[in-house]
Structure formats: C-alpha cells, structure tokens
N, C-alpha and C positions, 0 to 999 in steps of 0.2 A: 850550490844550494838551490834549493826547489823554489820558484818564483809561480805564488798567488796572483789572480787576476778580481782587482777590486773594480769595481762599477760604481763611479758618482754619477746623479741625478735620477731620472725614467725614462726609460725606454719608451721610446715613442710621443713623450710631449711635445714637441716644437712640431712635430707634424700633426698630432691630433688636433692642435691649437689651431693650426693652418686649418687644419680641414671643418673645423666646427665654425669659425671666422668664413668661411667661403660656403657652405652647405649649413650656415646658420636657419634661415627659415623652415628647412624642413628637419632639422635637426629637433628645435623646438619643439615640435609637433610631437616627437617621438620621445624624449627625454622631458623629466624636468628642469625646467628653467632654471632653478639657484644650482641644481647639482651641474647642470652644461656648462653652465658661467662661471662653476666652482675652477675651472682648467684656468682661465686666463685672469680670476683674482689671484688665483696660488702664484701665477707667473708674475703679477704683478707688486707682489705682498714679499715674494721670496728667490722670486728669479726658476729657471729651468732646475738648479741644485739642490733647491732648500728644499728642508724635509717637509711631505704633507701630511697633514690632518685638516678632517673634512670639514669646511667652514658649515658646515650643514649641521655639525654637533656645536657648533662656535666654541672651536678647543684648538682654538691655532694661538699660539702665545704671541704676543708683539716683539718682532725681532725685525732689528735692521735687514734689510736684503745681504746676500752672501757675497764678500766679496773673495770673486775666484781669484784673480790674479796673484792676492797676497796669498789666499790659501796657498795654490799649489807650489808656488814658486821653490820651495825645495823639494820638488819631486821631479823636478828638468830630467827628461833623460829616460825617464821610464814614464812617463804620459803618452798616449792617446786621445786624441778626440775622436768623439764617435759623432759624425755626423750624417751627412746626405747615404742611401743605405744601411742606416741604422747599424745595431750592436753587430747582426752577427755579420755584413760585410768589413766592420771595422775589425772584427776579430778577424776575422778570412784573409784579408791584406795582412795583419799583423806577425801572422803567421807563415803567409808565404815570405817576406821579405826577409825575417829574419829565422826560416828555415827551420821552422819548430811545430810541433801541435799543439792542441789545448783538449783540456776538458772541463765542461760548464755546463751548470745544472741551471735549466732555465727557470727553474717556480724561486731563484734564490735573485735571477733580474726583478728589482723593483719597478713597478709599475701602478700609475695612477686607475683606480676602478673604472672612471668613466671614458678614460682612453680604451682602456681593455673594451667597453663597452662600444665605442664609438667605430673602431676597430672590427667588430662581432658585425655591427651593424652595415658595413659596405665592405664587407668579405675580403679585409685586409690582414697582413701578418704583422703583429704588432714589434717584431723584430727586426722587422727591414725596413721601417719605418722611419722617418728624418726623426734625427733626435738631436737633442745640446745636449752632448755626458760628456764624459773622461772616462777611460781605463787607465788606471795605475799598476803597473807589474811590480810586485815587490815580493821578498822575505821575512817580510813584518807586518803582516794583510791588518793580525788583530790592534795592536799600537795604530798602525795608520790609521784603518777602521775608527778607531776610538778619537782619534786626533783629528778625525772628518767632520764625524759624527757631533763634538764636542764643538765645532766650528760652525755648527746649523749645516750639515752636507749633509746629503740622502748618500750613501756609502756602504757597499756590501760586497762581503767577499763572492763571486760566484765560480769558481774554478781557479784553474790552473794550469800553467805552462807545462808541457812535456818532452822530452825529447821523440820521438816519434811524431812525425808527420802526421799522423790523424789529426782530425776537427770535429771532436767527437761531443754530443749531448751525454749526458749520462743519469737524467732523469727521465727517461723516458722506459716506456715499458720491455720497446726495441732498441735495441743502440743505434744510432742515430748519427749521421754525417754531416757536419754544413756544407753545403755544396758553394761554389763561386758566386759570386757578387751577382747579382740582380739589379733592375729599373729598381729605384725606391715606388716602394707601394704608394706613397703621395700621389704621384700621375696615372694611379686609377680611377681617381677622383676629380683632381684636378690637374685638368687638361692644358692648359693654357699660363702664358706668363712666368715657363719654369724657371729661368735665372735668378727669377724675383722672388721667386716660391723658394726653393733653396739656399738663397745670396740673406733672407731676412728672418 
C-alpha cells in the first residue's frame, strides 16, 4: 500500500527563532517589532507544532500548549523527527536507510511568513534549516491529517514514499533532486556555541 508523508509543525522555526534571538538588534531595524516577536509568542502560546495565526490580526484562540508526546504516541514506528538539517536532510536520511525515494511538493511544507522572511533576509534555505517537526509515513495521511489537526497540530500532507530511489521535488517548474545532507544553514549566521545552538 502506498505510504504518504505528512509534516507536523514549520519548517524552519526553532532556527529562525535562534537566529532572530541572536541577530535581534539588527533584525529590529529591518522588520517590525510585534510581527519579529510574533515567532517566539507563537513558540511560546503554542509550542514549535501548534498551528499559527498572526497575533498581529489577534485571531489566535486560547489553547493550551500542544502536548506532543500523548499526540503522537500511536504513531511509534513510522515517526520522524526532523531536526538539526531541517526537512529535506531528514527526508534524505529517511530515504537512504530505508532504501526508497520520495516525492514532495515544497509550497505544501507549512511555514511561518516571517521565517520565510527572515530566511530571504540572510540568504538562507529555509529547508535546511533547524527545525522541531515530525514526519509521519502512513496510509491514512487524510484521517491522521484530520486527527492532527483536530489536536491543535500544524499537519500536512506533502508527498510521498516511492519505490524508486529518486528524491524528487515535484513542484518545481524543472524536476528537481534533493541532493545529500548539508551544514544546517544556522551556522551561516551563527557562528559560534554550536552544541548549544542545536542541543536547545
């Protein structure tokens, strides 16, 4: 049976968070203040998973923080964390070890506007980027989806498993390869302290 690859959380926050926390002052300067500070109330209000909306419309409902460990707990087995190297090194590994390809449409990775922004701004890939998600591979993306979603999870299906060895983008206007693992784009920026930078 054909296994879907679902994405909790955004790509890119726990690094974007890092890097706006560490190149705060000049960051200011360039951004507005409530929408830069929007990253680490959202982290704070809802955790890396929970879904956002911009405190900047003040349309974020009052919800307890998400708790991952009871969410996921029946999904053992076909989890992923996506961490240090962001999504598409965690797909690249996932791939090689267990001898399969994938195909994944990147405009269906959820992502925060001011990361994207933040990102733009110091000429980083917001895909290789430290992140706190999960991949879940499953046969039932829309149920799960739904059962994510309904639990305050950012959750979306963006591809899926193939038998063939390709690592293929497929929204792209060329087809497109992920290539092997890279430096996380974090240490273009910040240079120093990396166990700490990673390890928090």
């Amino acid at each position: 049976m054909e296994k879907y690859i679902i994405f909790c959380g955004y790509v890119g926050l726990k690094g974007s968070l890092k890097i706006i926390e560490s190149r705060y002052d000049e960051l200011v300067g360039y951004f507005n203040k409530i929408y830069l500070d929007s990253v680490a109330c959202h982290i704070r209000d809802r955790g890396y998973y929970g879904r956002y909306l911009s405190p900047i419309n003040n349309d974020r409902p009052e919800i307890k923080p998400v708790d991952i460990d009871s969410i996921f707990a029946g999904f053992i087995g076909n989890v992923e964390d996506v961490t240090q190297g962001g999504i598409l090194d965690t797909l690249y590994n996932f791939a090689m070890s267990h001898r399969c390809g994938f195909e994944i449409e990147m405009k269906k990775i959820p992502a925060v506007q001011i990361c994207i922004e933040v990102c733009e701004y110091f000429g980083l890939n917001i895909y290789r980027l430290l992140t706190d998600g999960k991949l879940i591979m499953t046969d039932d993306p829309i149920d799960d989806c739904k059962y994510l979603n309904d639990k305050g999870i950012s959750a979306e299906i963006i591809g899926r498993l193939s038998k063939s060895l390709d690592k293929v983008i497929v929204d792209k206007e060329v087809t497109e390869y992920v290539n092997r693992p890279t430096e996380d784009e974090i240490f273009k920026v910040i240079k120093y302290e990396r166990e700490n930078i990673i390890g928090n």
